[in-house]
C-alpha positions as CSV (number, residue, x, y, z in Angstrom):
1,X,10.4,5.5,-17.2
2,X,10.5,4.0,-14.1
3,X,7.5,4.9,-11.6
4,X,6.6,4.8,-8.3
5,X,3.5,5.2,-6.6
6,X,3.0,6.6,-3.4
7,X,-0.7,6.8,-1.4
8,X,-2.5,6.8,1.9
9,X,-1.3,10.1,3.2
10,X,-4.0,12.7,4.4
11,X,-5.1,14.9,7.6
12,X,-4.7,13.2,11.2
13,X,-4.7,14.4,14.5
14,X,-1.8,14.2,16.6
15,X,-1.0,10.9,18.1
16,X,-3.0,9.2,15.2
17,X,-2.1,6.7,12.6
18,X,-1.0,6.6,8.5
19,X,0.1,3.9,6.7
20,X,1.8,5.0,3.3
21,X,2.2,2.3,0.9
22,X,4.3,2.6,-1.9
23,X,4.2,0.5,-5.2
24,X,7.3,-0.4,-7.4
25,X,8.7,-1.8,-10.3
26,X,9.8,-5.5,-9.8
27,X,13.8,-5.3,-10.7
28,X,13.7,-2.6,-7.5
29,X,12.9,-5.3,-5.4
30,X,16.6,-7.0,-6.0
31,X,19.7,-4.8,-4.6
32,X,17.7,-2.0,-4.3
33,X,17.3,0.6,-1.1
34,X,13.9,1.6,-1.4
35,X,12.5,4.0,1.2
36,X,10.4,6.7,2.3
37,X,11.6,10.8,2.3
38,X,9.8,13.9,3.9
39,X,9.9,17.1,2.7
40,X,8.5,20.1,4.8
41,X,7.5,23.9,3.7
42,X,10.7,25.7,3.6
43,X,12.6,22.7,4.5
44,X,15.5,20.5,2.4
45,X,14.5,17.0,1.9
46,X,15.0,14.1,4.5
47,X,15.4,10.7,4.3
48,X,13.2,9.1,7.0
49,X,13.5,5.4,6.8
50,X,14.5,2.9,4.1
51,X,15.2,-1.0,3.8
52,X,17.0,-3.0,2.2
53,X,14.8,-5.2,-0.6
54,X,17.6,-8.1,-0.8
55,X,18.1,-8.3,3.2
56,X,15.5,-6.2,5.1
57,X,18.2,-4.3,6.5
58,X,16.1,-1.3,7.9
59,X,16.6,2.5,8.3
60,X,15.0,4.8,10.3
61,X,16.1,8.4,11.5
62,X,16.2,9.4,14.8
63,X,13.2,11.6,15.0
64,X,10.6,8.8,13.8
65,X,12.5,5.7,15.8
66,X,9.9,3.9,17.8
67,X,7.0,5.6,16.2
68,X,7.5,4.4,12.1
69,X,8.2,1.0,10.9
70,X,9.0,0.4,7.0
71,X,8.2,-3.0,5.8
72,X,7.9,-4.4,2.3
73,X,6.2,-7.5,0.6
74,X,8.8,-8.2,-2.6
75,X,6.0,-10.7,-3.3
76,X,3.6,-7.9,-3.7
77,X,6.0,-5.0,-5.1
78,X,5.1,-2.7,-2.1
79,X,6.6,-0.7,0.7
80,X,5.0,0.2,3.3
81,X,5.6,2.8,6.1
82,X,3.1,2.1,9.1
83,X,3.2,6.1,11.1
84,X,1.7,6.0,14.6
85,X,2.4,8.5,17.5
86,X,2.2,10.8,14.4
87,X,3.1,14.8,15.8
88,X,2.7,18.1,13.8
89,X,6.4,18.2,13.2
90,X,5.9,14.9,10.9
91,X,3.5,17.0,8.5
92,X,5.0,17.2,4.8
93,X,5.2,15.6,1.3
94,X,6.1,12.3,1.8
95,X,8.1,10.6,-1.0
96,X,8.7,6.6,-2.1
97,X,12.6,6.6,-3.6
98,X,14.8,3.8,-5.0
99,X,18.5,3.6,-5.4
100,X,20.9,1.0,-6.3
101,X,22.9,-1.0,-3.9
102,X,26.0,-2.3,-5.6
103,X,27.1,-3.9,-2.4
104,X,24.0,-4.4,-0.1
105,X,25.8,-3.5,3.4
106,X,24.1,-1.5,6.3
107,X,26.6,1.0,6.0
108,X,25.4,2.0,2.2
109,X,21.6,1.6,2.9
110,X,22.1,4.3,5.9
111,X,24.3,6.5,4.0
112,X,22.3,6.5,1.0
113,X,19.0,7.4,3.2
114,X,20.5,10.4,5.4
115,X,22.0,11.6,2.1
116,X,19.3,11.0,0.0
117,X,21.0,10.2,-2.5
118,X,18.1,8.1,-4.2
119,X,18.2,7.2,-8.4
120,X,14.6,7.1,-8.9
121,X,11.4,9.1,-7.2
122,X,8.2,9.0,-7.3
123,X,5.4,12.0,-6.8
124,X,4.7,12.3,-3.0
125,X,1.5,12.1,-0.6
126,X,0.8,14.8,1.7
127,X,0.9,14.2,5.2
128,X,-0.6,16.3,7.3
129,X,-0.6,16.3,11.2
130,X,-2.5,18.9,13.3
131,X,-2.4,19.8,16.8
């Protein structure tokens, strides 16, 4: 079973800070898309930014663009996903995802993170933002 471990998440005021961080097996470090996904009360599932493991090609969706940066340290087996300028329309489950990339190309890593189209999941961490 392959298992990823997501922490940090808890209550902030608006315009704080979070910094998820996301543990993962090795062999998801090599071709692999790994990234972060939200998932609000009542609403579907969205990919909200991902990278690249072999390049660092990076992913983020509109709505969080100059407010969350992903990063991760292959040497360490983590992803990260610092949060600042956090709102109350960021609050949900937040979830660390993996999928395959055959063919490591921007064009995949952004398709597979607004589709969410991920292989492997792990259980979120609750991020909650209050006004």
């Amino acid at each position: 079973e392959v298992q990823l471990q997501a922490s940090g998440g808890g209550l902030v005021q608006a315009g704080g800070s979070l910094r998820l961080s996301c543990v993962a097996p090795g062999f998801l470090f090599d071709d692999y898309a790994i990234g972060w996904f939200r998932q609000a009360p009542g609403k579907e599932r969205e990919g909200v930014s991902c990278v690249s493991s072999s390049d660092g090609i990076t992913y983020h969706t509109d709505s969080v663009k100059g407010r969350f940066t992903i990063s991760s340290d292959n040497a360490k087996n983590m992803v990260y996903l610092q949060m600042n300028s956090l709102k109350p329309e960021d609050t949900g489950v937040y979830y660390c995802a993996a999928a395959r990339m055959r063919v490591p190309t921007q064009w995949l890593l952004f398709s597979l993170c607004r589709n969410v189209e991920m292989d492997y999941w792990g259980k979120g961490t609750q991020v909650t933002v209050s006004s």
